[in-house]
N, C-alpha and C positions, 0 to 999 in steps of 0.2 A: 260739332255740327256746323257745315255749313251756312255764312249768311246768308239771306237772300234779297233783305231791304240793308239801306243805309239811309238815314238822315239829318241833318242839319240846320237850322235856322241861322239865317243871314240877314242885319239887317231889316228887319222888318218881312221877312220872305221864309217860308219853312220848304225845304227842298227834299223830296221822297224819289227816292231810287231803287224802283226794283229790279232784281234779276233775271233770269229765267226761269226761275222756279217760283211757286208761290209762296209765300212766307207760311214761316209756322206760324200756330196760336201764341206762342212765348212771345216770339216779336212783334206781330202784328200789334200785342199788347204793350209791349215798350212802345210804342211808333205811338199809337192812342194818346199814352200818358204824359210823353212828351208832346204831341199836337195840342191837350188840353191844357200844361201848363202853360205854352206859345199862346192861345187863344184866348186864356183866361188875362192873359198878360200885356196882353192889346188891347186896340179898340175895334178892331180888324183884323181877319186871316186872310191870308192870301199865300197861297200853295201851288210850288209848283211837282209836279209826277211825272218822272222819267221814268217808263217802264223798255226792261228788253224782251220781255213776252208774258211777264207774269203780271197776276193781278191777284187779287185779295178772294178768300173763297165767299160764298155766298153767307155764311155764318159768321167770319168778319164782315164782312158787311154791315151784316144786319148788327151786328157787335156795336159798331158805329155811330149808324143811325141811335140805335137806343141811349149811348153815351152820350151823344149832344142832345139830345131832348130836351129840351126844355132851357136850354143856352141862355144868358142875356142875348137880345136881337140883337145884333152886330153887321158892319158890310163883311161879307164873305165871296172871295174869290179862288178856282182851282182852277188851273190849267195841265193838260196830259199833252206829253212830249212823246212820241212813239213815231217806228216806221214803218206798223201796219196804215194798211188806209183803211182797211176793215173795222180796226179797231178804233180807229179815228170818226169814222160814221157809225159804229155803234156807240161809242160816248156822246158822239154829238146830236145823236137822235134819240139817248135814253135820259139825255139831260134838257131835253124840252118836251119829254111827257110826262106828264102829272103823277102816273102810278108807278114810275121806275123806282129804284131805289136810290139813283141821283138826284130825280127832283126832292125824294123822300128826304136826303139828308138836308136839302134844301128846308123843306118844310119843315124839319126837324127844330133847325134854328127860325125861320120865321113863318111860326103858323098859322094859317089861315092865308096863305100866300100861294097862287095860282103860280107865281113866276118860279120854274125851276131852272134859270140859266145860273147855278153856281158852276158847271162847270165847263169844259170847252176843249175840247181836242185838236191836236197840232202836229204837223212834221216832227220830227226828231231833232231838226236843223231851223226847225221857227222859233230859236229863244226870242227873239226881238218881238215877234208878234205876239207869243205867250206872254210875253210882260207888258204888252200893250193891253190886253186883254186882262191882265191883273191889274191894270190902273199904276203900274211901275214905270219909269221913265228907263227909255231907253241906254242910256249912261252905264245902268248894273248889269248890262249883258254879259262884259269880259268879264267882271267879279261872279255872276250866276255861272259862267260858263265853269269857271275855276273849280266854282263851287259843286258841280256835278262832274266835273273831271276827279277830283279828288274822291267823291262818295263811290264813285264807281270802280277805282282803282281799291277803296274799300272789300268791296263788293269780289271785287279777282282775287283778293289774298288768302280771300276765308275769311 
């Protein structure tokens, strides 16, 4: 079977690379149990999502949300690398409404919390602003960049 995510934690930075295709349920579920041990194992997540057209189905999704439920509170940061602009205004406009399932995973981890900017959409070519926006200094750019060069040469092998 072909992959269709690849990812890695850097440093303090968990980095998601999807394909063009949407992940299966198998992976989608690797990628979970790794993001939970990364999360469990900080004090903080901060994630960044390289997608080339695919995104997770509505049932992962929701797979997600129910998995962090109930999280210790934590600071939490996501940033999405894409070179739709569509898709860049539909994250950045479903992650400042309350009843998306952005702000959801938001609330997931801090409930009773109106604020759902956990996460923030970007050019494909904004690492430097995506890491500002994760509270990263801008120094890990080349290392971030390496670090999605490689998952995505992943990602072309099979």
């Amino acid at each position: 079977m072909k992959r269709t995510l690849a990812f890695a934690s850097t440093d303090g930075l968990m980095v998601l690379v999807h394909g063009t295709e949407a992940p299966s349920d198998a992976e989608w579920g690797r990628y979970l149990d790794a993001w939970l041990v990364y999360f469990e194992g900080r004090g903080d997540s901060r994630l960044l999502i390289v997608t080339q057209g695919a995104a997770p189905s509505s049932g992962q999704r929701q797979r997600m949300v129910e998995r962090i439920r109930g999280l210790r509170k934590r600071p939490m940061r996501g940033a999405l690398l894409t070179d739709s602009a569509f898709a860049r205004m539909v994250v950045n406009a479903l992650a400042a409404t309350e009843d998306s399932w952005l702000g959801g995973v938001y609330r997931a981890i801090k409930p009773g919390s109106a604020d759902s900017q956990f996460y923030r959409a970007f050019g494909r070519q904004e690492v430097r602003r995506a890491l500002t926006w994760l509270e990263l200094p801008p120094s890990r750019e080349a290392d971030v960049r390496r670090t999605i060069a490689t998952l995505e040469a992943e990602l072309a092998q099979g």
